[in-house]
NUROGU-233571 format. One record per residue (C-alpha): residue number from 1; residue in one letter; x, z, y. Coordinates in Angstrom, 3 decimals, padded with zeros to 6 digits. Layout:
r i=NUM, aa=A, u=X, w=Z, v=Y
...
//
This chain:
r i=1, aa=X, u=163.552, w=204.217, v=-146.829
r i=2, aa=X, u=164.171, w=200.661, v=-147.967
r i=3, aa=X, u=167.563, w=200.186, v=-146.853
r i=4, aa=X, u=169.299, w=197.123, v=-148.032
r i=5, aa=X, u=173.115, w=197.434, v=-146.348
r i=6, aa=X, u=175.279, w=200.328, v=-148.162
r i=7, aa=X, u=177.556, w=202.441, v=-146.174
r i=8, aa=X, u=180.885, w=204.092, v=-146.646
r i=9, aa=X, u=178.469, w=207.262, v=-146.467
r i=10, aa=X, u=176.206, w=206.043, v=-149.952
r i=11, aa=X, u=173.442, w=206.097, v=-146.893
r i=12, aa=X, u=171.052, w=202.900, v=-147.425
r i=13, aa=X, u=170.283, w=201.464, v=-143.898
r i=14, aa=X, u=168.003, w=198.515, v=-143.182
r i=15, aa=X, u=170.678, w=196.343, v=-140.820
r i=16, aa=X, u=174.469, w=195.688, v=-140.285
r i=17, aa=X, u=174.669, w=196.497, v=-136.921
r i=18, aa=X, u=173.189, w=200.768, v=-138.376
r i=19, aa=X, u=175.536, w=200.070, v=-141.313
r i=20, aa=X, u=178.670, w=199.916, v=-138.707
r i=21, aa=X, u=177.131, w=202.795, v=-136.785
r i=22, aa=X, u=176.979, w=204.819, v=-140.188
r i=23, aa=X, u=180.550, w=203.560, v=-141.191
r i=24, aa=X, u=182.181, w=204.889, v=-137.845
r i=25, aa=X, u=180.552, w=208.260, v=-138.338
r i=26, aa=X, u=181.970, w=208.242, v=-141.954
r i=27, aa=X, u=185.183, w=206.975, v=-140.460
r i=28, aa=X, u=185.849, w=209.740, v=-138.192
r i=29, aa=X, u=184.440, w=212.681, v=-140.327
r i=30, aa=X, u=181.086, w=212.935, v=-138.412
r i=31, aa=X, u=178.649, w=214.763, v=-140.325
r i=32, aa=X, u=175.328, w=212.591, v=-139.856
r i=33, aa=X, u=171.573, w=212.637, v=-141.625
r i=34, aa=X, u=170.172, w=209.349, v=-141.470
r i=35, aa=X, u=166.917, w=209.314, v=-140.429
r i=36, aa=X, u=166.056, w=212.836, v=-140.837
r i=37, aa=X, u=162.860, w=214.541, v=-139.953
r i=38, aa=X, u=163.067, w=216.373, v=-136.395
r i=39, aa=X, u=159.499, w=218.764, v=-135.877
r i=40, aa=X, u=158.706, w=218.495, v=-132.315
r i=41, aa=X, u=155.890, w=220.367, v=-131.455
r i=42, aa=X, u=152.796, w=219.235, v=-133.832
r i=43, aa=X, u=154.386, w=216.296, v=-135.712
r i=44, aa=X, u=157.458, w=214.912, v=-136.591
r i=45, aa=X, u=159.895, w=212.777, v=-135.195
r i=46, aa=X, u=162.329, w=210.148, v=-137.076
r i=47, aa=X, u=165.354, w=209.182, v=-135.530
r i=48, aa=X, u=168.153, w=206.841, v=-136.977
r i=49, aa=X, u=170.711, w=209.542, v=-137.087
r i=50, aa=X, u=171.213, w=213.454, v=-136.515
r i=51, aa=X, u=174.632, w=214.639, v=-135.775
r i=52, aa=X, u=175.183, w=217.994, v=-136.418
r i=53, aa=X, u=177.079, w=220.657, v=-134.739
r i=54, aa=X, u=181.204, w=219.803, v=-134.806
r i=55, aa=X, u=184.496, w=219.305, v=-133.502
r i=56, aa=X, u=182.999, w=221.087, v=-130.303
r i=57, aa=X, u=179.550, w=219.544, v=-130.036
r i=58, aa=X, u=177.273, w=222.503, v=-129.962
r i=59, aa=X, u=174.096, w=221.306, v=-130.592
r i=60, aa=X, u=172.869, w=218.502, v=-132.747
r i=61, aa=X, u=172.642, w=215.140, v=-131.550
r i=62, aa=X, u=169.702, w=212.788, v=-132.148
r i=63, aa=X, u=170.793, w=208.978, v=-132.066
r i=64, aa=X, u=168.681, w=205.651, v=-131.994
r i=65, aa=X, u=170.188, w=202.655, v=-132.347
r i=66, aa=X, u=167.784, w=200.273, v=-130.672
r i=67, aa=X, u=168.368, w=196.950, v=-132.821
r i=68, aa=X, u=164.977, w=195.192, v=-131.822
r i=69, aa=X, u=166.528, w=195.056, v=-127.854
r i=70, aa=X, u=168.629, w=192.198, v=-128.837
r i=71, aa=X, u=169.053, w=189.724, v=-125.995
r i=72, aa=X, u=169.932, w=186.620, v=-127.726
r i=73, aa=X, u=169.506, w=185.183, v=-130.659
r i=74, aa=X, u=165.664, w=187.139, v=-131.069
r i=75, aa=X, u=163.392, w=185.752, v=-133.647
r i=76, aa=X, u=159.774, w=185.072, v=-133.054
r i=77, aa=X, u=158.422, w=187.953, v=-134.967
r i=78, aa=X, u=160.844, w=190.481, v=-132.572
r i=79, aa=X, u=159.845, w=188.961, v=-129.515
r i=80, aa=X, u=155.938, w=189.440, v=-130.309
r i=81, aa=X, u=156.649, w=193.202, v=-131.478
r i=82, aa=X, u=159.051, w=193.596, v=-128.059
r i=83, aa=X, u=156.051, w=195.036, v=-125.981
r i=84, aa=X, u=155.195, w=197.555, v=-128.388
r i=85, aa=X, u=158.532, w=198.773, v=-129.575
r i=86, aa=X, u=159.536, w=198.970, v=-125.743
r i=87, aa=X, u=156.359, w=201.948, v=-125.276
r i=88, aa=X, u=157.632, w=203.348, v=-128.654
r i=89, aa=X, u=161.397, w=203.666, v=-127.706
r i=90, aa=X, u=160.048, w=205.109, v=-123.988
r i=91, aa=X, u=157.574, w=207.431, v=-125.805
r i=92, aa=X, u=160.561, w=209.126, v=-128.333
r i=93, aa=X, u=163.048, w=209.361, v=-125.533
r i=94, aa=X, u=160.605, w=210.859, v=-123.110
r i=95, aa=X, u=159.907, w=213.496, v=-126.260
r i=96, aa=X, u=164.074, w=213.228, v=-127.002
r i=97, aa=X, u=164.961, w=214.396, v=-123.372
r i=98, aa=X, u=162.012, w=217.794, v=-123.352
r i=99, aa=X, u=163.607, w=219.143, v=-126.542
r i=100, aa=X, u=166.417, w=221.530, v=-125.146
r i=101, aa=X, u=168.484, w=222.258, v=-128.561
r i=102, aa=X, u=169.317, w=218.754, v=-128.893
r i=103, aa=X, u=171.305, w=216.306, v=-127.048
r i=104, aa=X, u=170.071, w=212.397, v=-127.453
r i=105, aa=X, u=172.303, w=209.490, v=-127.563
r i=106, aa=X, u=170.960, w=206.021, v=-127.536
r i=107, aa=X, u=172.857, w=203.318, v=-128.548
r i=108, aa=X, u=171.841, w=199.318, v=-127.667
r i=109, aa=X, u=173.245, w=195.901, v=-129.453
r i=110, aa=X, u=175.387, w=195.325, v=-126.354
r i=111, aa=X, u=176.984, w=198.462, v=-127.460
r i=112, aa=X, u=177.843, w=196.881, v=-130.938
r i=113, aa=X, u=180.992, w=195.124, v=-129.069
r i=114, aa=X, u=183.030, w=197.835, v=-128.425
r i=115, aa=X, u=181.551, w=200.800, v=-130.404
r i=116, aa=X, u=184.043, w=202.943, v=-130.923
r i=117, aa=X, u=184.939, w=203.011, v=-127.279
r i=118, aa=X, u=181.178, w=203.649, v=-126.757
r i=119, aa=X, u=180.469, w=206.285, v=-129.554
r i=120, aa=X, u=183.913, w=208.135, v=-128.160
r i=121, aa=X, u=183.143, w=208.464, v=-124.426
r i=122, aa=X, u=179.204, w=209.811, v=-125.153
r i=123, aa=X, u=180.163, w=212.136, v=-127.758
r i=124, aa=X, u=182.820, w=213.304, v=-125.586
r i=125, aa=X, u=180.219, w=214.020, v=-122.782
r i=126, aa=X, u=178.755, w=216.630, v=-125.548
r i=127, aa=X, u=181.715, w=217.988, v=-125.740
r i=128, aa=X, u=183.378, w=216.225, v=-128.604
r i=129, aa=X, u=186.780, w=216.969, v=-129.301
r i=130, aa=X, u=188.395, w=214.311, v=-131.734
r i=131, aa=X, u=190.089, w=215.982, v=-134.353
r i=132, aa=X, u=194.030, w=215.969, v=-135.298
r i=133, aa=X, u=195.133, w=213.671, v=-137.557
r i=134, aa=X, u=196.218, w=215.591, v=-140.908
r i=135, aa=X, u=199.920, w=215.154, v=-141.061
r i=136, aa=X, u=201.067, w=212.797, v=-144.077
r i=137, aa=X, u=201.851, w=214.171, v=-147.168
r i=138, aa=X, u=204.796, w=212.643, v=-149.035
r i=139, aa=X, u=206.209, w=213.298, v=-152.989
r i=140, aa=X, u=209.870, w=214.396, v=-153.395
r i=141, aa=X, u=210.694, w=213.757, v=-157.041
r i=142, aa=X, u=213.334, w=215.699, v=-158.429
r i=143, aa=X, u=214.915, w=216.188, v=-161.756
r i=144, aa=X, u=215.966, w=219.462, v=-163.317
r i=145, aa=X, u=217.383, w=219.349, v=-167.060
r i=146, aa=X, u=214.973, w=217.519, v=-169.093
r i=147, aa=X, u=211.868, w=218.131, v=-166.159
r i=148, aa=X, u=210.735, w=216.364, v=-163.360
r i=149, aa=X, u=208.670, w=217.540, v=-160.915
r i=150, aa=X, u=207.407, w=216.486, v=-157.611
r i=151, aa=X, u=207.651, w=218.776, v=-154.387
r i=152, aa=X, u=204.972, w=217.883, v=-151.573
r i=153, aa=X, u=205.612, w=217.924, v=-148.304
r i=154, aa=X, u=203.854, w=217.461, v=-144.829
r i=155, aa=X, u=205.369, w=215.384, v=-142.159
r i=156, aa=X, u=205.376, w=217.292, v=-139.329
//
């Protein structure tokens, strides 16, 4: 992989827009493979991301983030390849939705402008249950004699 944007995660990913993706899956404690190899039937598949099982999600989730869909802005190059990376994105979800111990989430730029919204209502629809906040932890310092020490306690 010849990623060139570095994540909270240490994952190398080849654009911003799967760098923020990556980020809010480090962010909220999301256990995620980047582009991990999935066997489906005779070959292998490689999505952007694999969730694993969590926080009430029972199966793994494969995720695509579908950068080249862009609707403004696209570059010459991307609009030439748009044909052919429209019958490759068809041809992995078609093989995406068959495979029964999975769930698939697909994620398009106009999803970039309120991701975390996004990510949190489809991973809810898996069954996602956000996890509790760990209560703060604050440092009592007290003095006894000649010692200090410090106490720790959890707001509650």
């Amino acid at each position: 992989m010849n990623g060139h944007c570095k994540c909270k995660s240490g994952n190398k990913v080849v654009s911003w827009s799967e760098q923020t993706i990556d980020d809010w899956f480090f962010e909220h404690e999301i256990r995620a493979m980047y582009e991990p190899k999935i066997p489906a039937d005779s070959e292998f598949l490689l999505p952007d991301w694999l969730l694993l099982p969590q926080c009430g999600i029972d199966k793994p989730v494969i995720v695509e983030y579908w950068g080249l869909l862009r609707k403004e802005n696209r570059a010459d190059w991307v609009a030439e390849r748009l044909p052919k990376y429209l019958d490759k994105k068809k041809s992995k979800e078609d093989i995406y939705c068959e495979l029964e111990a999975y769930y698939y989430l697909s994620i398009l730029p106009e999803h970039m402008e309120d991701l975390d919204n996004y990510l949190q209502q489809e991973l809810e629809k898996f069954g996602w249950i956000i996890p509790e906040s760990e209560p703060e932890i604050t440092v009592d310092i007290r003095a006894a004699g000649d010692w200090t020490f410090r106490v720790y306690k959890k707001q509650t």
